[in-house]
C-alpha positions in Angstrom: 91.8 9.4 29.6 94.3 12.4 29.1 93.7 15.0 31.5 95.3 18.4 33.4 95.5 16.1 36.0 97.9 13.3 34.6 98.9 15.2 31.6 102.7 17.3 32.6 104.7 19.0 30.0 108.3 19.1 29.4 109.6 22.3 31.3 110.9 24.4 29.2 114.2 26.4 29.6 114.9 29.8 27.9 116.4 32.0 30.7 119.3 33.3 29.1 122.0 34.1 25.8 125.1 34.0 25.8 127.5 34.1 22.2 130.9 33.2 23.6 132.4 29.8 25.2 133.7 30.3 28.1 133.9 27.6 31.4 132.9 31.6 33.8 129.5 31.5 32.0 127.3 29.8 35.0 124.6 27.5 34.0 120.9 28.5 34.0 119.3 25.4 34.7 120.4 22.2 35.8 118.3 19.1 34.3 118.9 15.3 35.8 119.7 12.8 33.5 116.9 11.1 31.7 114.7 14.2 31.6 112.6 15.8 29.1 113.1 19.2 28.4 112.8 21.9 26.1 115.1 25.0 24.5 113.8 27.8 22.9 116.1 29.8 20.4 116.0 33.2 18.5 117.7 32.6 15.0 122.0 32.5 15.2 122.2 36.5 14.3 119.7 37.6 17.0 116.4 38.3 14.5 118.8 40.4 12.7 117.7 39.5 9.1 113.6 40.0 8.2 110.9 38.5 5.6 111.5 41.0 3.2 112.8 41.3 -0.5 116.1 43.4 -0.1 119.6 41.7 1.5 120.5 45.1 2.6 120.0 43.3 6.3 122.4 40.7 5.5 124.8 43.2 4.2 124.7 45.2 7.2 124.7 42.1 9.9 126.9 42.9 12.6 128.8 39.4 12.9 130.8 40.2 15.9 127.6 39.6 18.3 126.9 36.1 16.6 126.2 32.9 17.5 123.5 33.6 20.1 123.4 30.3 21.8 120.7 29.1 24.3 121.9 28.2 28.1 124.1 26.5 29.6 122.1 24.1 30.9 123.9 22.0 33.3 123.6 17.7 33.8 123.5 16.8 37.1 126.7 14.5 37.9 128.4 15.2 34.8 132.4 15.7 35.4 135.5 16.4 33.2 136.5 13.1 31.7 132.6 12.1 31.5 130.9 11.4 27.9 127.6 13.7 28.0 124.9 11.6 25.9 122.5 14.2 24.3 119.5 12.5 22.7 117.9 15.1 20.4 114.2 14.4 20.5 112.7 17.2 18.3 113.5 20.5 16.3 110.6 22.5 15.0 110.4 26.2 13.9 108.1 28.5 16.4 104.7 28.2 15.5 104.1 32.0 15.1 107.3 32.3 12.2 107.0 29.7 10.2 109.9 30.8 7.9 113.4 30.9 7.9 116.0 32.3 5.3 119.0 31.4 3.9 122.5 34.1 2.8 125.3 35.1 0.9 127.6 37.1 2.7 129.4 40.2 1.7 133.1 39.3 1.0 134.4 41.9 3.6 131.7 41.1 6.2 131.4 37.3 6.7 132.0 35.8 3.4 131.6 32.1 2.2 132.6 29.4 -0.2 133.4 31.4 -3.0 134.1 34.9 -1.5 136.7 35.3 -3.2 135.5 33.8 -6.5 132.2 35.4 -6.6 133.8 38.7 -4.9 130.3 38.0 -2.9 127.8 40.8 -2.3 125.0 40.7 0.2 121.7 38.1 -1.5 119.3 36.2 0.1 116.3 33.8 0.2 112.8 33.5 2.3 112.2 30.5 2.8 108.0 29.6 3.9 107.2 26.1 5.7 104.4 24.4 5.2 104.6 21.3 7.4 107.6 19.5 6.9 108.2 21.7 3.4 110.1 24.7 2.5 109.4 27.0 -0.8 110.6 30.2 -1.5 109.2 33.3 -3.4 113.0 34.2 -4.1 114.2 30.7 -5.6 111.0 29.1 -7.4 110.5 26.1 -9.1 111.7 23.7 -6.1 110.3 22.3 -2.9 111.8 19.9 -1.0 111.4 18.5 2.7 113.2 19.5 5.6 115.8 18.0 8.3 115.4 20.4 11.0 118.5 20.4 13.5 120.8 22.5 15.3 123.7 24.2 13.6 125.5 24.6 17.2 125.7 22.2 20.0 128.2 21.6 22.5 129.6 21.6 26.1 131.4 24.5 27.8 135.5 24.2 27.5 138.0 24.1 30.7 140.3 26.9 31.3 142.8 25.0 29.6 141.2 24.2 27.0 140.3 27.6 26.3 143.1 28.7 26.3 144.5 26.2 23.8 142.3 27.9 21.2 143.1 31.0 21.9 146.9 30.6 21.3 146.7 28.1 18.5 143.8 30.4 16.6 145.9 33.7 17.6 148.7 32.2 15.9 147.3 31.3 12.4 145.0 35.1 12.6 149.2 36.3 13.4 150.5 34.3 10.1 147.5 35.6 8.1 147.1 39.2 9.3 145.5 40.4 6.3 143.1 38.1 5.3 140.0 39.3 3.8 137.9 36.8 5.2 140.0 36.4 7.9 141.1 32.9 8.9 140.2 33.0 12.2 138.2 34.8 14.5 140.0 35.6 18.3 138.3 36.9 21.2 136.8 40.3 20.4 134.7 42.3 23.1 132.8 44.4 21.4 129.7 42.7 20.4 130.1 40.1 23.2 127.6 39.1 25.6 126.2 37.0 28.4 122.4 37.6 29.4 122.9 36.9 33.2 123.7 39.0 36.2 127.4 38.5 36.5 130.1 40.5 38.6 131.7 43.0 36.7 135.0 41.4 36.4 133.6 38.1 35.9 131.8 39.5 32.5 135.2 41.4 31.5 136.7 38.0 31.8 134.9 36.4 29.8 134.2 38.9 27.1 138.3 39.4 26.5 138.9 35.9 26.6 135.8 34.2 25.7 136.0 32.0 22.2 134.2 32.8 19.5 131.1 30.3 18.5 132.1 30.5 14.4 134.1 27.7 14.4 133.6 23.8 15.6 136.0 22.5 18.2 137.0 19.6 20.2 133.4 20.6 22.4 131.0 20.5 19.1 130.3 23.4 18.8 129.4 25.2 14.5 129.6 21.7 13.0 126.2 22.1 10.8 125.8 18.4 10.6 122.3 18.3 8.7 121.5 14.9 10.2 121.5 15.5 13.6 117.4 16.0 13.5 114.7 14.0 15.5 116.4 10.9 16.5 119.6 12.0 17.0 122.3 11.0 19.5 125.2 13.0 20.2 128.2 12.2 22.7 130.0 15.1 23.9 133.2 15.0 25.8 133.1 16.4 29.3 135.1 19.4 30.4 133.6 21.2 33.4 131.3 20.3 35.8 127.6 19.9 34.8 129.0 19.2 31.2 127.3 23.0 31.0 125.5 22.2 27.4 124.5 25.2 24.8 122.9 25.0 21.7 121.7 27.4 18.8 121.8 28.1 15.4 118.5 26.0 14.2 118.2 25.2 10.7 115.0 23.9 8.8 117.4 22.2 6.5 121.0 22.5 5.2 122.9 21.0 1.9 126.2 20.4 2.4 127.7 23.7 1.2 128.4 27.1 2.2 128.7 30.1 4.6 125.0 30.5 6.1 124.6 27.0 4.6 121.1 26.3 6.2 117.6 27.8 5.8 118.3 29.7 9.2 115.0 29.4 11.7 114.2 30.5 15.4 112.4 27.4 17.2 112.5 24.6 19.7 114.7 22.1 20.5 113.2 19.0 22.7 116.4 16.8 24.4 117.1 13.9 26.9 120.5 13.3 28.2 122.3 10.9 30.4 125.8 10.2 31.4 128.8 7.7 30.7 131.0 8.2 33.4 134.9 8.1 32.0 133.6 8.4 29.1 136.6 9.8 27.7 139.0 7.7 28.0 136.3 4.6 27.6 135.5 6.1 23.9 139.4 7.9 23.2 137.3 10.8 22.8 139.1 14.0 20.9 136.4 15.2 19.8 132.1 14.2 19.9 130.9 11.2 18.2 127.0 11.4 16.3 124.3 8.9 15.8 122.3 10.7 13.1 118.7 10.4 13.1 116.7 7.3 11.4 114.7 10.3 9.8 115.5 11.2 6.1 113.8 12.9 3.0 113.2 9.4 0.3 115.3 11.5 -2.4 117.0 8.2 -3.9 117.2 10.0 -7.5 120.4 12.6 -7.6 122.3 14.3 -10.8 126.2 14.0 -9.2 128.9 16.3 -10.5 132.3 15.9 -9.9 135.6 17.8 -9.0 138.9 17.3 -9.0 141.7 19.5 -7.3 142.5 21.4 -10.9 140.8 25.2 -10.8 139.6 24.5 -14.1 136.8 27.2 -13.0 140.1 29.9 -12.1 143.5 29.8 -13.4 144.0 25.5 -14.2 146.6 25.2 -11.3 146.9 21.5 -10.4 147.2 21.4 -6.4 148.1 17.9 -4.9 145.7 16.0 -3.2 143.1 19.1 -1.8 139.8 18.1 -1.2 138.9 21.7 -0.3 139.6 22.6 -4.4 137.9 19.5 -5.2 135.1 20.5 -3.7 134.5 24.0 -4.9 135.0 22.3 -8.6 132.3 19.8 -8.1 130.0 23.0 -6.3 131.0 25.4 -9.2 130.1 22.6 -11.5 126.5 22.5 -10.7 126.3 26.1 -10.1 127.0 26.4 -14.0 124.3 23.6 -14.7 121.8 25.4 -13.0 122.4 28.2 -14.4 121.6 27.1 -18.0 118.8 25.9 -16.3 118.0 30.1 -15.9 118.3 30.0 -12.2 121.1 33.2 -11.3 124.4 32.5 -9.4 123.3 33.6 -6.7 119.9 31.5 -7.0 122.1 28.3 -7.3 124.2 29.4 -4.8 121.5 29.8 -2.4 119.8 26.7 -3.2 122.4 24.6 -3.0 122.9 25.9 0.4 119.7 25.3 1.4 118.6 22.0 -0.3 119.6 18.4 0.9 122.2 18.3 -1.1 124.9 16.1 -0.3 128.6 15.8 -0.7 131.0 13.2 -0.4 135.0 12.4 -1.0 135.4 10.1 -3.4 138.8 8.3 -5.1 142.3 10.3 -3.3 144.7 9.5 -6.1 147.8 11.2 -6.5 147.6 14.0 -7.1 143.2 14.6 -7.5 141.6 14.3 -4.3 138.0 13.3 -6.4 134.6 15.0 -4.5 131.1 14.6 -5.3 128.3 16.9 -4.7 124.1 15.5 -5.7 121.7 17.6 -6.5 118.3 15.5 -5.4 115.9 15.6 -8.3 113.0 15.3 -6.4 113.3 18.8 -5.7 112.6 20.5 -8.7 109.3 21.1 -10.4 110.4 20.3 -13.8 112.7 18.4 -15.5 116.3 19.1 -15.2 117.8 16.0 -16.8 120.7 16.2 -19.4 119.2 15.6 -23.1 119.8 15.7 -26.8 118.4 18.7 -27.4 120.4 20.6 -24.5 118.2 22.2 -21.3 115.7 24.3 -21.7 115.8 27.5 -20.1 113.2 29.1 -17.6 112.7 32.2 -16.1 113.4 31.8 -12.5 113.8 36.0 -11.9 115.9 36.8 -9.2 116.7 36.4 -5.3 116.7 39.1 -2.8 119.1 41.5 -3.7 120.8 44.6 -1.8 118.1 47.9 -2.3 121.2 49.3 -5.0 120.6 46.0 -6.8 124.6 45.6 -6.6 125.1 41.5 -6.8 
């Protein structure tokens, strides 16, 4: 019989917040290997954007303070040159905000995909969950089940590490000074912080040279890899001792698209982790290796457009062999399918970010690299389906939009 008595559960560890990588920022907790524990998380921008029906929050976001990260949570006997073995047990939104949202950036604060393209303005999506579901009052007509994960995982980097980003990333912001977005983001300290008692040169330290969390690197790190839900297995290279694991940015679900490409969530994030010493070298680890989880939305029907690296959707230029255009094409592609669909841009554009979409490189033949992006049909309420008689057109309305309805 289950009881107080023989009933314990999993301590739960949510003592700090940091948003920069940096091997100064002490560890919190230390766990052993093998046990249970939990992480709780506020949403990446710090409960910066609401449940409301304007994007005039995610216009105004102040980016320079993001990701907010959970921990570090140190693994007993984890050293540099160690592979640090993070089973990810569960990832569930907190019970008392069961919603999460998804954006489209401004093109001079944050961006995306098609900043440029769309010269983006500031629009967004609430999403609600019920159970393992997702609607939204902002994109109807679709529902669709969730893989909840983290957008942000990884272990803290050495010095020298650190410092390798910092000169190889200072060097391309140097090339590409006036980049609007910018294509990088260096070390910044306003906006920077670490939620511990730390001496006051120790925090200067780290806030002029920390690393910014935007970007995945050789730790993990931003890699948004919608698979890595319940089930999961990650294998992190070692850098420091105690491995010094963070994690953030949870997402209800993600399609494989996009700036803010996630329905963006606060929760709780159950792990496991043990150790395989000299890992490393064992594995020829440059970077982590993922197990995704066994656990998968049955969406076996998809509608698959293609792209090819022609800007057919700009000014036709033929580029050789670039995925990156290839991909936009096939995106822009569905974008305009949806759309005679009556869902807005910025409706497809949201969805499509939020959706399991997936996305895949197909034939590299000189000189189209060929990408494919599915749109699940078991997500949508009604029939979208190519036919004779064309599509028929509904009346989706509109997403959130900025209060002076500028999109």
């Amino acid at each position: 019989m289950a009881t107080i008595a023989n009933s314990v559960a999993h301590p739960t560890l949510v003592s700090n917040l940091h948003n920069r990588w940096h091997p100064d920022i002490p560890a919190v907790a230390t766990v052993k290997p093998g046990q249970v524990f939990n992480i709780e998380c506020v949403d990446w921008t710090g409960a910066q954007i609401g449940n409301n029906d304007t994007s005039d929050d995610i216009r105004d976001v102040d980016l320079t303070s993001v990701h907010n990260l959970s921990g570090p949570i140190a693994v007993e006997g984890a050293e540099p040159g160690d592979c640090l073995v993070v089973d990810i047990l569960d990832v569930r939104p907190f019970d008392k905000m069961p919603w999460g949202y998804t954006g489209i950036f401004e093109l001079e604060n944050g961006g995306g995909l098609f900043a440029r393209e769309f010269q983006s303005r500031a629009a967004k999506a609430i999403w609600d969950f019920k159970g393992v579901y997702a609607t939204s009052r902002h994109i109807p007509g679709v529902r669709f089940a969730g893989v909840s994960h983290p957008g942000l995982i990884g272990t803290a980097p050495s010095a020298e590490l650190l410092e390798t980003w910092n000169k190889r990333e200072g060097a391309l912001i140097e090339a590409h000074a006036n980049a609007v977005p910018p294509v990088a983001y260096g070390p910044l300290v306003p906006g920077a912080y670490v939620g511990q008692d730390l001496p006051d040169d120790v925090r200067a330290k780290i806030y002029r040279e920390g690393a910014r969390t935007i970007p995945g690197r050789e730790h993990g790190g931003n890699c948004d890899i919608k698979n890595l839900s319940r089930g999961s297995r990650c294998y992190f290279p070692v850098f420091v001792k105690g491995a010094n694991l963070s994690v953030g940015d949870l997402h209800f679900s993600q399609g494989d698209l996009s700036f803010c490409g996630a329905i963006e969530m606060a929760g709780i994030v159950t792990f496991s982790t043990s150790i395989i010493k000299g890992g490393v070298e064992k594995f020829a680890m440059k970077q982590p290796i993922f197990l995704p989880s066994p656990v998968d939305p049955l969406y076996s029907a998809k509608l698959i457009f293609q792209g090819i690296s022609v800007d057919y959707h700009g000014d036709g230029t033929q580029y050789n062999m670039d995925a990156t255009v290839a991909y936009k094409q096939a995106a822009l592609n569905a974008i305009a399918y949806l759309m005679k669909i009556g869902y807005t841009r910025e409706q497809a554009y949201l969805l499509m970010s939020a959706a399991p979409v997936e996305s895949h490189i197909g034939a590299i033949d000189s000189p189209n690299a060929c990408v494919t992006l599915a749109l699940p049909l078991g997500i949508f309420e009604h029939d979208i389906l190519p036919k004779d008689e064309g599509l028929k057109k509904l009346e989706f309305g509109q997403c959130a939009v900025r209060s002076d309805g500028v999109v």
